[in-house]
Residue frames relative to the residue before (quaternion, step in Angstrom):
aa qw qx qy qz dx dy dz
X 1.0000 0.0000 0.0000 0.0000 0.00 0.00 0.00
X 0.0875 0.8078 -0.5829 -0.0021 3.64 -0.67 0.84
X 0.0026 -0.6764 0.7364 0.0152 4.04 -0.12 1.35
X 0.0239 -0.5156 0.8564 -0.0121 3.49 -1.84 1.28
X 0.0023 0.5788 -0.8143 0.0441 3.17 -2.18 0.98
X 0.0708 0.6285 -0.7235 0.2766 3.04 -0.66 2.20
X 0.5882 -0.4748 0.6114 0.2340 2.74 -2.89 0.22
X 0.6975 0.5453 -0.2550 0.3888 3.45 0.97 -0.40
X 0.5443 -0.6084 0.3922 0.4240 3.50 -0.98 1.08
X 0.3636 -0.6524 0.6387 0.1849 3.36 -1.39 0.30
X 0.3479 -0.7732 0.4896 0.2035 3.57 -1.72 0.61
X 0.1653 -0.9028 0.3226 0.2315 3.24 0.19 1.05
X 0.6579 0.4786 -0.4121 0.4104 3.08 0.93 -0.12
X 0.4075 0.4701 -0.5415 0.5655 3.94 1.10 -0.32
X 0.6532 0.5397 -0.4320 0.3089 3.93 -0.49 -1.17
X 0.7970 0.3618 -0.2756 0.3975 3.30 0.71 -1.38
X 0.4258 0.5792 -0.4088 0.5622 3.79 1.55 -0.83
X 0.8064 0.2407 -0.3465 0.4143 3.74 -0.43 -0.70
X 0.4709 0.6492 -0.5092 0.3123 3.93 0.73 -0.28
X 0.7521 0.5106 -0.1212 0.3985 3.09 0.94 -1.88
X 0.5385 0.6764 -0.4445 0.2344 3.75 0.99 -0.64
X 0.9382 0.1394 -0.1125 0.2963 3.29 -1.27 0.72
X 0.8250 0.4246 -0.1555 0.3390 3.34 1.79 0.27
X 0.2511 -0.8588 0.4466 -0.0053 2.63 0.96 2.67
X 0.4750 0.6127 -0.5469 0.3161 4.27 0.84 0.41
X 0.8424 0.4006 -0.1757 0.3146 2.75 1.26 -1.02
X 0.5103 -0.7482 0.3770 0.1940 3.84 -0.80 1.28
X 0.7953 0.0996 -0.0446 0.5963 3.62 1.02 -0.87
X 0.2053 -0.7603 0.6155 0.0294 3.70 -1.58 0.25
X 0.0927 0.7976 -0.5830 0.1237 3.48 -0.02 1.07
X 0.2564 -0.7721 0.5505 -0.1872 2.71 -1.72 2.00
X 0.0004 0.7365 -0.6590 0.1526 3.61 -0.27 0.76
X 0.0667 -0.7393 0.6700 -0.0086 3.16 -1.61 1.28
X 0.1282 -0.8083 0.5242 0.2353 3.65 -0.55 0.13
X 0.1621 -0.8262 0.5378 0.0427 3.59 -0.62 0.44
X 0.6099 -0.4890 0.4935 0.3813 3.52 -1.14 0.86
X 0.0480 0.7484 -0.6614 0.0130 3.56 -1.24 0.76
X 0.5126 -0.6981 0.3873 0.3159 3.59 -1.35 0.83
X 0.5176 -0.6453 0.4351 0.3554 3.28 -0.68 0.39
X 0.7734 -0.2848 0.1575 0.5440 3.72 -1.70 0.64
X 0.7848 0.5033 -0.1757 0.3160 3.52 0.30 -2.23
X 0.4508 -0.7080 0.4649 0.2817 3.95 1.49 -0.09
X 0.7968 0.4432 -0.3488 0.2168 3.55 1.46 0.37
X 0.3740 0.8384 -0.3816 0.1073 3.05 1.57 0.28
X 0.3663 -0.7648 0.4415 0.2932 3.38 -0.84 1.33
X 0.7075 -0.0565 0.1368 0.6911 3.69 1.30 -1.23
X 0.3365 -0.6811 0.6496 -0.0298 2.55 -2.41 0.67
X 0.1517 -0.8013 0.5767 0.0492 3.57 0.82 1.85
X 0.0411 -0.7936 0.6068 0.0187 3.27 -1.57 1.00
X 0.0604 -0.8044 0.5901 0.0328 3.65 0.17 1.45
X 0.1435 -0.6995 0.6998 -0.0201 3.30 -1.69 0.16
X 0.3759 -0.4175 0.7178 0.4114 3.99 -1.65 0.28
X 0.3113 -0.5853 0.6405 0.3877 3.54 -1.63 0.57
X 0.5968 0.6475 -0.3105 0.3580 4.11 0.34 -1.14
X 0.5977 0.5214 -0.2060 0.5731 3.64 1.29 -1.46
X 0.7514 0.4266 -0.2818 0.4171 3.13 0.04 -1.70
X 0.6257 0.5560 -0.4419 0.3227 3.75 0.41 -1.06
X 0.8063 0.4272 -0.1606 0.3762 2.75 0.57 -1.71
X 0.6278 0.5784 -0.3752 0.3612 3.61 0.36 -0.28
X 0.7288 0.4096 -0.3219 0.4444 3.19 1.32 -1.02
X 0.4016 0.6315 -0.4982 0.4378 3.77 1.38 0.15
X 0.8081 0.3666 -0.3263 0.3257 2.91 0.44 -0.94
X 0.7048 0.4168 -0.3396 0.4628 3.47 0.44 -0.71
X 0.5519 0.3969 -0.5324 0.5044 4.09 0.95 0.52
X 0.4784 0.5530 -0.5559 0.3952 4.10 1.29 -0.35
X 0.8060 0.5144 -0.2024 0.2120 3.09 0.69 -1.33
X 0.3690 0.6610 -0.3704 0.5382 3.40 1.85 -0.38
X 0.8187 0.2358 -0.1884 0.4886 3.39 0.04 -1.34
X 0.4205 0.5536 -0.6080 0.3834 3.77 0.59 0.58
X 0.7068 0.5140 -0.1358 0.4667 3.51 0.74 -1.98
X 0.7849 0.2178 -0.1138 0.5688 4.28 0.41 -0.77
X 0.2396 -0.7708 0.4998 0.3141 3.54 -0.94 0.30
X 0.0565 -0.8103 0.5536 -0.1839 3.18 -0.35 1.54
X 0.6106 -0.5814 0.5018 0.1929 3.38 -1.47 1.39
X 0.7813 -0.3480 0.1416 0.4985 3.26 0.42 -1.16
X 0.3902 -0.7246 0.5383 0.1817 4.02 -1.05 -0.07
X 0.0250 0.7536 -0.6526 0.0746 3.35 -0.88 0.88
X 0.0316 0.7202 -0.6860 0.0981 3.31 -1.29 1.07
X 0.0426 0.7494 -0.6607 -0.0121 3.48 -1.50 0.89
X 0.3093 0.8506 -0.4246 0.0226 3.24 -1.28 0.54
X 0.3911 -0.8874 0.2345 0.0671 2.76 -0.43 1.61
X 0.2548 -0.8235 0.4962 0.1037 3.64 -0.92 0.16
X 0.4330 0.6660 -0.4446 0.4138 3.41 -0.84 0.18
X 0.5783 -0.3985 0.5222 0.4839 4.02 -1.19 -0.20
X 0.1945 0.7447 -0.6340 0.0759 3.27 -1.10 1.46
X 0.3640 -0.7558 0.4923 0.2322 4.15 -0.57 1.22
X 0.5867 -0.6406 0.3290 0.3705 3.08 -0.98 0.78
X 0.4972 0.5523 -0.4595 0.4865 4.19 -0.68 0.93
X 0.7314 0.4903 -0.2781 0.3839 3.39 1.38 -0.90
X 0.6374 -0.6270 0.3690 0.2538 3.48 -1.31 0.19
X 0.0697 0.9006 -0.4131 -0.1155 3.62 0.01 0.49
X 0.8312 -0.0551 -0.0638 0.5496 3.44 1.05 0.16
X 0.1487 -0.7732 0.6150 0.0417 3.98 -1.21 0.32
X 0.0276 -0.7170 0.6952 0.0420 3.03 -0.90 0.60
X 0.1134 -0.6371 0.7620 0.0248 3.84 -1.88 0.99
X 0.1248 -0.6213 0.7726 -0.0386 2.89 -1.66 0.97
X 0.0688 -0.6629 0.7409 -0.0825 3.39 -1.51 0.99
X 0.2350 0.7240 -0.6255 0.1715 3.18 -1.77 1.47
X 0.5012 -0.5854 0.3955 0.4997 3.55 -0.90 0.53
X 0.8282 0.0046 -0.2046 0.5217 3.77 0.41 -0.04
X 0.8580 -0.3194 0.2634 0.3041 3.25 -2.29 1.23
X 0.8148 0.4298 -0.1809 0.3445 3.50 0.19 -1.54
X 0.6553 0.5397 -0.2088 0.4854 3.43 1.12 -0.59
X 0.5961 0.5058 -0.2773 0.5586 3.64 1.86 -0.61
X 0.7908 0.2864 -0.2560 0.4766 3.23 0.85 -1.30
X 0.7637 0.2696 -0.4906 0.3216 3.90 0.11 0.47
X 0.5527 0.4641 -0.5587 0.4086 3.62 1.27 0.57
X 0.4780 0.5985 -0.4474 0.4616 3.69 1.25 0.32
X 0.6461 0.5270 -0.2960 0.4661 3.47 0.83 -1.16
X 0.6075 0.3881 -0.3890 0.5735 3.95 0.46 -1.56
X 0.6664 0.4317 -0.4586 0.3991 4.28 -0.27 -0.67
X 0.5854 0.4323 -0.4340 0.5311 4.02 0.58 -0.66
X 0.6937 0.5288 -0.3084 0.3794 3.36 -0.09 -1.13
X 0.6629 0.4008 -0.3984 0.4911 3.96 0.49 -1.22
X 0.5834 0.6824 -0.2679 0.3496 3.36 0.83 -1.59
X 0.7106 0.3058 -0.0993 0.6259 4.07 0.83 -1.16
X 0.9049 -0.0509 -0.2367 0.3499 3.41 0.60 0.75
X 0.7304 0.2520 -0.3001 0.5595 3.94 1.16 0.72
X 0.3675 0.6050 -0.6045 0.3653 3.73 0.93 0.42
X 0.4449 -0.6337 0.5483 0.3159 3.30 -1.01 0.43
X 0.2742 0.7958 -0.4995 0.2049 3.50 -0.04 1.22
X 0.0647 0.8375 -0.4940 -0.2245 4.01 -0.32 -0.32
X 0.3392 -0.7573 0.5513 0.0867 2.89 -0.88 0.86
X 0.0283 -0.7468 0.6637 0.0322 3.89 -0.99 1.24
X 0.3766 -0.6630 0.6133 0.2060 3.77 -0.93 0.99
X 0.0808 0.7650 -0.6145 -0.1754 3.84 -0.58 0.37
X 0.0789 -0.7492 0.6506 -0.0964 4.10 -0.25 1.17
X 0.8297 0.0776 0.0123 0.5526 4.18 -1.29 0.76
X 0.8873 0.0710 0.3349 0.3091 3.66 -0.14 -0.83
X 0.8926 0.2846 0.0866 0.3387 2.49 0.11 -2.16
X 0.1505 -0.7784 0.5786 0.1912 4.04 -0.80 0.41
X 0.0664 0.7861 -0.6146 -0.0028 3.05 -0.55 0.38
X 0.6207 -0.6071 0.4257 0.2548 4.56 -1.16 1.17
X 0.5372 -0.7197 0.3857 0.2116 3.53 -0.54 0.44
X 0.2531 -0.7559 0.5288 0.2914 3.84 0.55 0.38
X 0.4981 -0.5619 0.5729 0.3285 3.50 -1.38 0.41
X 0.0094 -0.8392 0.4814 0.2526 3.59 -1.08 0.35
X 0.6469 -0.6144 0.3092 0.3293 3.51 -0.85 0.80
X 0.4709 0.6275 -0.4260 0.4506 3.48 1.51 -0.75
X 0.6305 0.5450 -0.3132 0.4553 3.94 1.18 -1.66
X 0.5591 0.6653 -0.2945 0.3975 3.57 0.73 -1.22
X 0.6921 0.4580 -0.2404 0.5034 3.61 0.53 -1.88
X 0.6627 0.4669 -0.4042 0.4236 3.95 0.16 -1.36
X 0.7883 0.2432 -0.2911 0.4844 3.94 0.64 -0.69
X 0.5048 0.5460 -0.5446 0.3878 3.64 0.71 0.94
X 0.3404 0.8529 -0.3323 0.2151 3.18 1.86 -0.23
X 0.7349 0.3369 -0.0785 0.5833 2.77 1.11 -1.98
């Protein structure tokens, strides 16, 4: 299991090359990036992401302990980053490994989901000027009532 919470861009394709190394047990690999997107109005300039480092670590251990508790999975990877990011940029990824597809892709899916709406992250939109905090949304809320 490797969770990293940094300011610095990340390589996804080295991330995913080193995810996969050396583990002929495993059958499938599932990858998910998120990326800064513009808002409705087409003007966001940035998207500040702050966090507790100590909290933040630790929470996201846990909820990758808990992935691999619930799916049988090889291993978990999670990054995410913080700091002032423009929309085009990367802000987080998540990998799942397992000997089979289904077990990668919905402990990949339940990790997006926690990730877009109980990581301990905040989120500040900066558009014209102006900054304004990200509202939870209930749509985010519903995907993690799933499980």
């Amino acid at each position: 299991m490797k969770i990293v919470v940094q300011e610095a861009p990340f390589n996804f394709a080295a991330e995913v090359e080193d995810f996969g190394q050396g583990r002929a047990d495993m059958g499938a690999i599932v990858t998910f990036t998120g990326v800064v997107r513009d808002n409705d109005a087409g003007d966001l300039d940035a998207m500040e992401i702050e966090h507790y480092p100590g909290m933040t670590q630790k929470a996201l251990e846990k909820i990758a302990s808990d992935a691999s508790a619930r799916w049988d999975l090889g291993d978990v990877l999670i990054i995410h980053r913080y700091g002032r990011l423009e929309p085009g940029e990367k802000i987080m990824m998540v990998a799942t490994s397992s000997p089979h597809r289904k077990d990668a892709f919905e402990a990949a899916d339940f990790l997006m989901d926690y990730l877009k709406s109980r990581a301990p992250f905040w989120k500040k939109e900066h558009t014209g000027g102006d900054a304004s905090w990200v509202d939870a949304k209930d749509s985010d809320e519903d995907a993690l009532n799933r499980w």
